[in-house]
N, C-alpha and C positions, 0 to 999 in steps of 0.2 A: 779529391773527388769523393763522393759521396758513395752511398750503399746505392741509391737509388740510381744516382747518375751512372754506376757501375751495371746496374742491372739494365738500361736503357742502353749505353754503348755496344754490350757484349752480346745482347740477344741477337743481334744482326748475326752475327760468325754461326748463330746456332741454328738459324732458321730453314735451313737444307738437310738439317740431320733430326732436328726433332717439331713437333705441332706445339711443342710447349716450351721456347726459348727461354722467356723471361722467368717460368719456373725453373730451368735447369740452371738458371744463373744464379738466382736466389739456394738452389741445393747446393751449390761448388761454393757459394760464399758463406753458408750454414756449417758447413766444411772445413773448409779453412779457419773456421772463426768458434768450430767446436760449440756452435749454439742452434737454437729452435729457432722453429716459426714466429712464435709470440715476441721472442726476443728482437728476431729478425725487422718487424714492423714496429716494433716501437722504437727502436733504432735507423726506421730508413734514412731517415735525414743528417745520418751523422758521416765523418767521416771513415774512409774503410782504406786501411794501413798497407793492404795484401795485393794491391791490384797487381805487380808485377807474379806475383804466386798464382793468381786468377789467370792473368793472360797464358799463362803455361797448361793450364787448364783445361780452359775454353780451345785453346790450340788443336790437345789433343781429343777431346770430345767431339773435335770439328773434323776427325778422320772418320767419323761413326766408331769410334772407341766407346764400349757400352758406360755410361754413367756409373752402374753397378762397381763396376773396378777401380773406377776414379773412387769414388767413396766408400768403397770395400762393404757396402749394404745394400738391401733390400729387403722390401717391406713385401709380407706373407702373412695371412690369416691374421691382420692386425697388427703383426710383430715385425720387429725389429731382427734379419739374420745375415750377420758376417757374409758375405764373400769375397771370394778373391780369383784371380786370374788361375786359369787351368780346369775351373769348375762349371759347370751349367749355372747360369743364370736363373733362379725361381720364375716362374712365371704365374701370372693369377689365375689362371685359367685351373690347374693343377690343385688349384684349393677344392674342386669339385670333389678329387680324390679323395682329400682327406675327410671331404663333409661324409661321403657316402660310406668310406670305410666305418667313421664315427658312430654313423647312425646302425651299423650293424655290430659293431661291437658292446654298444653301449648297453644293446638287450640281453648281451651276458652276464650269468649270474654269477660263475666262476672267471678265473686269473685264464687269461689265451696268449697262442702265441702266435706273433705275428711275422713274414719275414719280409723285410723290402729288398727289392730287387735293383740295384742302381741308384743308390742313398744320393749320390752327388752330395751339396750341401748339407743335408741331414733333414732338410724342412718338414718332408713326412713323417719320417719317426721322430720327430723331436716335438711335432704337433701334437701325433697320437698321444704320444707320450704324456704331455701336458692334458689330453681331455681325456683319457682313460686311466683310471686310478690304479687297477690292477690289469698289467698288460707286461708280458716280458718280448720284445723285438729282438729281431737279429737284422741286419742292416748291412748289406754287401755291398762292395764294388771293386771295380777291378782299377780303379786311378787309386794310389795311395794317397794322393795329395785330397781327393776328393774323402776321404776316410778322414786325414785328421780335421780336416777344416768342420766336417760335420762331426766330431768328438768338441772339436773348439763352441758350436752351436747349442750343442747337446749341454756342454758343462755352463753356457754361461744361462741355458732352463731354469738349469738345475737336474735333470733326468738323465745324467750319465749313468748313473745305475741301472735305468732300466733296459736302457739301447747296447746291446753287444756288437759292436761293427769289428767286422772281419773283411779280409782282400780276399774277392773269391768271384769267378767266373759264372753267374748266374748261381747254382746250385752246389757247385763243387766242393765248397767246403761246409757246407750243412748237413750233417748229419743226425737232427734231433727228428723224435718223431713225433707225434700229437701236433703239429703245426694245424693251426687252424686258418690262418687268413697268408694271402699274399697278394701283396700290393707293390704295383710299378707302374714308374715314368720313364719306360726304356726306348733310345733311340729308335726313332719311328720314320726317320728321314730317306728318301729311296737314295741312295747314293749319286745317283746322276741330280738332283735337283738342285737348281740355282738358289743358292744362299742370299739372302738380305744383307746389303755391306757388314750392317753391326752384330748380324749372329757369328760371321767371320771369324772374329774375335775369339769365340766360344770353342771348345773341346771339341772335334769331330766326332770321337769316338762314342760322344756323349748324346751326339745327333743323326746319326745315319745307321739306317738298320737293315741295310741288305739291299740288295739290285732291286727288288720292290720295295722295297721299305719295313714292311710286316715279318721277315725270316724271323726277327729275334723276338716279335711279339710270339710268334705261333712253338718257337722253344720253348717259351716260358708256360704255354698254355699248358702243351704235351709234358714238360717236365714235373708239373703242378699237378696235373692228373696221372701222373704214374707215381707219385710222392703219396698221394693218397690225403689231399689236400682239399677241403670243401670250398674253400670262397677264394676266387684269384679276383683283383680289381684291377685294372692296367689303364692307360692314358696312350690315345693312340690319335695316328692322323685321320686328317678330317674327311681322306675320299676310301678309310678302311675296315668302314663296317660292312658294305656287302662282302669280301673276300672272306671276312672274319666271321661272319654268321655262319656261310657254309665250311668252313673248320671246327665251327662248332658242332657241326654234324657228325664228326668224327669218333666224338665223346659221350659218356652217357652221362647227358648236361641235367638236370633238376630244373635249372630257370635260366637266363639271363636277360638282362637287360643296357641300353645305350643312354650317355645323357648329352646333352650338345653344353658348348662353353658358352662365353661370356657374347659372342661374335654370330652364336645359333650355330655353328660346325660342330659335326661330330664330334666327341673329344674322348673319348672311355666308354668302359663297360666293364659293367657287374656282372661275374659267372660262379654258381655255384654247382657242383658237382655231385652227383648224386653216389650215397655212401656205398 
């Protein structure tokens, strides 16, 4: 059987779990076959060796098992990053994050420090990392597995040096002072909310953040303004900017600001702290 005829069989099994069967087919046989797109189309017509490796597959992608894990990647800010089972999945939405962090760090003249808050795979500090020349990070989380996988991220950059990732409960083990920025994508999920079959898959601990959902935003807020910290950046849910505006009132805030994702929902917010 062919590439092609393989990719016309199988996308049936896939068409309840994804809008893009025939691409997900062509990514499991790019997969298995350890090649590109370019290679992939100039070869559709030929024969493809792996079908019973494919059916195994396709099988399991057809329980809503995320793609990501079957292929141990995903694509972020252009790039190419590792994942694996036990970690959050990147999502694109989340690049907003690092655009808006960028554009505020990039107006410093001197070396700052950055700390993320729930690193998961590593994609923020490992992006910052890549577009900020002089930048030292510190990079927490409390899953170990989610620590080395984004060390594994960081070294195949190149920017292990610059990323210090520690196991550490929000703040608890940071003790440096001069911190100037802190950016997080911390479980924003209200615990009662009904899951999408394929987020299932994913880490809870990675996804749910209190009986409303906002508890662990609003620590990071408080604990950021008693650190004595000018700029927090955070990635939050899409019905928790009014709650979150009047917590801001709590603070003696300088400015902030909301940006919406890819979808127009609210998605994060820019807060700086006045000194």
């Amino acid at each position: 059987m062919t590439i092609k005829d393989c990719v016309k069989k199988y996308s049936n099994d896939l068409k309840l779990v994804t809008h893009i069967p025939a691409k997900e087919i062509e990514i499991l046989i790019m997969f298995l076959l350890d090649k590109n797109p370019i290679w992939l189309h100039l070869n559709y017509n030929n024969e493809f060796e792996k079908e019973n490796e494919l059916q195994t597959l396709v099988k399991k992608r057809a329980t809503n098992y995320p793609l990501e894990y079957i292929t141990k990647k995903a694509s972020f800010y252009g790039e190419q990053f590792i994942v694996n089972e036990g970690v959050l999945i990147p999502r694109p939405e989340t690049e907003f994050l690092v655009e808006n962090a960028f554009n505020i760090l990039k107006e410093q003249k001197e070396s700052k420090t950055v700390v993320e808050i729930g690193t998961g795979s590593g994609i923020i500090s490992v992006m910052l990392a890549l577009l900020i020349e002089n930048i030292k990070i510190i990079a927490v989380d409390i899953n170990p597995k989610a620590l080395e996988l984004a060390k594994q991220n960081a070294k195949k950059f190149g920017v292990l040096e610059k990323i210090d990732f520690r196991l550490s409960n929000l703040f608890e083990n940071i003790f440096e002072e001069n911190i100037f920025m802190v950016v997080s994508n911390p479980p924003y999920i209200a615990n009662d909310y009904k899951l999408p079959k394929n987020v299932k898959f994913e880490p809870s601990n990675a996804l749910f953040g209190g009986v409303l959902g906002d508890e662990l935003l609003k620590n990071i807020i408080k604990e950021t303004n008693d650190k004595k910290i000018q700029y927090l950046l955070c990635e939050i849910g899409f019905d928790q900017k009014k709650s979150l505006e009047e917590y801001f009132k709590e603070f003696n805030v300088e400015f902030h600001s909301f940006y919406k994702d890819y979808e127009n929902f609210d998605r994060g917010f820019t807060l700086k702290f006045k000194k």
